[in-house]
C-alpha positions in Angstrom: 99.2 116.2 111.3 101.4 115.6 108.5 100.2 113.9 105.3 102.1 111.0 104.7 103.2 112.0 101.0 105.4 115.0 103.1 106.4 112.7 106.3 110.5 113.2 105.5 112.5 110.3 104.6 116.3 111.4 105.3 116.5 115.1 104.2 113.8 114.6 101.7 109.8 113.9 102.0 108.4 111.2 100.2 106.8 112.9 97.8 109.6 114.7 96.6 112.3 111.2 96.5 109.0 109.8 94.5 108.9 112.9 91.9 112.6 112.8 91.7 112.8 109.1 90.4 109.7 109.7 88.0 111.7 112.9 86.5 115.3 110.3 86.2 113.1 108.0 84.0 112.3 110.7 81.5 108.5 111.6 82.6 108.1 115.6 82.8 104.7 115.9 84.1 103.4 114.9 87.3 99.4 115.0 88.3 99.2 115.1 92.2 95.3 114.4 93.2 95.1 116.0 96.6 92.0 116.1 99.0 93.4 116.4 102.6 95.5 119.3 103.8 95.7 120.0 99.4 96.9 123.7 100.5 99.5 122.2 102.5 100.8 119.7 100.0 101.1 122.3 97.0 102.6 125.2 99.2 105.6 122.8 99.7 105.9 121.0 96.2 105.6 124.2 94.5 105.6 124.1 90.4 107.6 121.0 90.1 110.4 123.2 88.9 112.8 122.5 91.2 112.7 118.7 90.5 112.7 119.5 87.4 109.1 118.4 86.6 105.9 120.5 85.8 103.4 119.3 88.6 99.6 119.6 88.3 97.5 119.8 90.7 94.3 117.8 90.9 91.9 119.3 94.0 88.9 116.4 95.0 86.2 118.8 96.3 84.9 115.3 98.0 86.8 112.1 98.8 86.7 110.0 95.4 89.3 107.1 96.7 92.0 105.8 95.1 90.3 105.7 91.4 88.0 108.5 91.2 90.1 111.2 91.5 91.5 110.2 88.2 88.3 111.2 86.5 89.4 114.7 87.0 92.1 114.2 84.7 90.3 112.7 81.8 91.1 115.4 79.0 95.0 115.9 80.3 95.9 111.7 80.5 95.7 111.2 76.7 98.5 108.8 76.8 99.7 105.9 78.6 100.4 107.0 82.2 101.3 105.4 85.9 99.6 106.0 88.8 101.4 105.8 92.5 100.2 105.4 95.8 101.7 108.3 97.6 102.9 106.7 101.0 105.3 104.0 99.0 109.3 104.4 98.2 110.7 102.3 95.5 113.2 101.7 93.2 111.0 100.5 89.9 112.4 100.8 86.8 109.8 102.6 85.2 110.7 101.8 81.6 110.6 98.0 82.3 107.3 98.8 83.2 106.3 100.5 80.2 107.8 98.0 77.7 105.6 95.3 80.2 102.4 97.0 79.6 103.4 98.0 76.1 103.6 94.0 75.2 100.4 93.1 76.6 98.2 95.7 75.6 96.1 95.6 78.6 94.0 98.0 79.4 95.5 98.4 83.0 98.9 97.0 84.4 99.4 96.4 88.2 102.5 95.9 89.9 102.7 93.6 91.9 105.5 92.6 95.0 106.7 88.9 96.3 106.2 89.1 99.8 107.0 86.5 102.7 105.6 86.3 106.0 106.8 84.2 109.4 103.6 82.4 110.5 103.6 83.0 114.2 102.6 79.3 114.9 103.6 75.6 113.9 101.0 73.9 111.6 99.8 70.8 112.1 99.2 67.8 110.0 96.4 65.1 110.9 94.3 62.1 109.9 91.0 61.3 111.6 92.2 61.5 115.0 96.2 60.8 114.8 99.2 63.8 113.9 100.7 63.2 110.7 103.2 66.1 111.1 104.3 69.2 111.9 105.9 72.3 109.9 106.8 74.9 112.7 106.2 78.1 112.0 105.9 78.1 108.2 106.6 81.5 105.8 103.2 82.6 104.4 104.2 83.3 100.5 102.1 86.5 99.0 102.0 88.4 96.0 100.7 91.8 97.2 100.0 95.3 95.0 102.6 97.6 94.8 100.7 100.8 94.7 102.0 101.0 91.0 99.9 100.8 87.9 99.9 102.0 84.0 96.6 102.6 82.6 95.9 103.7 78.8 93.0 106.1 78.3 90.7 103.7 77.5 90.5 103.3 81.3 88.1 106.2 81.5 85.7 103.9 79.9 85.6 102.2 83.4 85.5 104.2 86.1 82.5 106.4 87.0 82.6 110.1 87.2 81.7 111.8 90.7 81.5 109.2 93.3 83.6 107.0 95.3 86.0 104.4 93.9 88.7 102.2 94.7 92.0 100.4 93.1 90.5 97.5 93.7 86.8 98.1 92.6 87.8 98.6 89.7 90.1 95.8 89.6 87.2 93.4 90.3 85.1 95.3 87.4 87.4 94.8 84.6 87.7 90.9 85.4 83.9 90.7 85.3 84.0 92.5 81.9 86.4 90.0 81.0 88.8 92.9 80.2 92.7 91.4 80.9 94.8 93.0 83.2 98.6 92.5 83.2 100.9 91.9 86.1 104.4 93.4 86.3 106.6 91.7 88.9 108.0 94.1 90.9 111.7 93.1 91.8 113.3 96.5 93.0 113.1 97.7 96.6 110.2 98.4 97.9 108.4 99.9 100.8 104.7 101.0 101.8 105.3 102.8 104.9 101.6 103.6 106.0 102.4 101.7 109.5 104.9 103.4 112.1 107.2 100.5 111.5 107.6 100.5 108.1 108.1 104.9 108.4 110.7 104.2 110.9 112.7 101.5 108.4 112.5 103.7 105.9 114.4 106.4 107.3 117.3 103.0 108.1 117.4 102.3 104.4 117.5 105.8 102.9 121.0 106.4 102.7 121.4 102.7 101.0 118.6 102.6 98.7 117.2 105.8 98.1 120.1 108.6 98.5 121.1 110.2 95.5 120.1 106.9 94.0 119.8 106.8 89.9 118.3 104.2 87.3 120.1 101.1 86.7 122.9 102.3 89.0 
């Protein structure tokens, strides 16, 4: 089976249309934490130096979710840096993002898409026993995560070396602490395409959105 960060989008696989729009906004290194089929993944990426990136590799000997790995990296991310889900495409403007999380200050800075929804049934209104009204199948209105954050070093200080440990774990920790996190509305395409329907819109949209596409264009 393919991992989804190689599943190919047009003539391109996801990975390499995400390293290509990280390298347009100016970033030079790219840290890829692998665990499943890791031999697979760096075989085809290579170096980086044909996107004109240097890529490091980050092996988990043991699955650390979608925060641990980053522990791995503690003594190479001594600056400001942005971490992506590897099964989304998207068109964020990555210095909009920076100057967002440069303003606040925050520790951590999630991205974070407007999403709406078709209910699949009417909702009804009612008092005691009578019908007040009726909306017929209304939108449902969410803000979702993107898949995109910037973190600062100090997020080291959070998450624990060598076990398990989620995005959102250690989202809910650093609201307990009382530690603010900053939101950056995401208003650029966007696509997580971890369900079959979303992989097969993806290759729809790649000539329009994503095809020799460049920032600000």
């Amino acid at each position: 089976m393919i991992p989804k960060p190689l599943l190919p989008i047009g003539e391109k696989a996801v990975l390499e249309i995400q390293i290509e729009r990280l390298h347009a906004f100016g970033i030079t290194d790219v840290f890829l934490a692998t665990n499943y089929r890791s031999e697979y993944i760096e075989s085809f990426i290579g170096d980086g130096s044909r996107y004109g990136v240097k890529l490091h590799v980050s092996r988990e000997t043991e699955p650390l979710g979608t925060a641990g790995p980053l522990t791995l990296l503690r003594d190479q991310l001594t600056e400001p840096f942005i971490v992506m889900n590897g099964d989304i495409l998207s068109l964020t403007n990555f210095n909009e993002l920076d100057e967002c999380a440069q303003s606040t200050g925050a520790v951590l800075t999630v991205a974070i898409k407007r999403e709406v929804m078709p209910f699949a049934f009417g909702n009804i209104f009612f008092k005691d026993d009578l019908v007040t009204g009726i909306e017929e199948k209304p939108d449902v209105v969410m803000h979702i995560l993107a898949g995109i954050y910037l973190m600062t070093p100090r997020i080291f200080e959070f998450i624990p070396t060598g076990r398990y440990y989620g995005m959102d774990t250690l989202i809910k920790d650093l609201l307990h602490r009382g530690e603010p996190i900053a939101k950056y509305d995401l208003h650029e395409y966007w696509l997580d395409i971890g369900r079959t329907g979303d992989y097969e819109k993806a290759q729809q949209v790649y000539d329009s959105h994503f095809k020799n596409k460049i920032p600000n264009e």
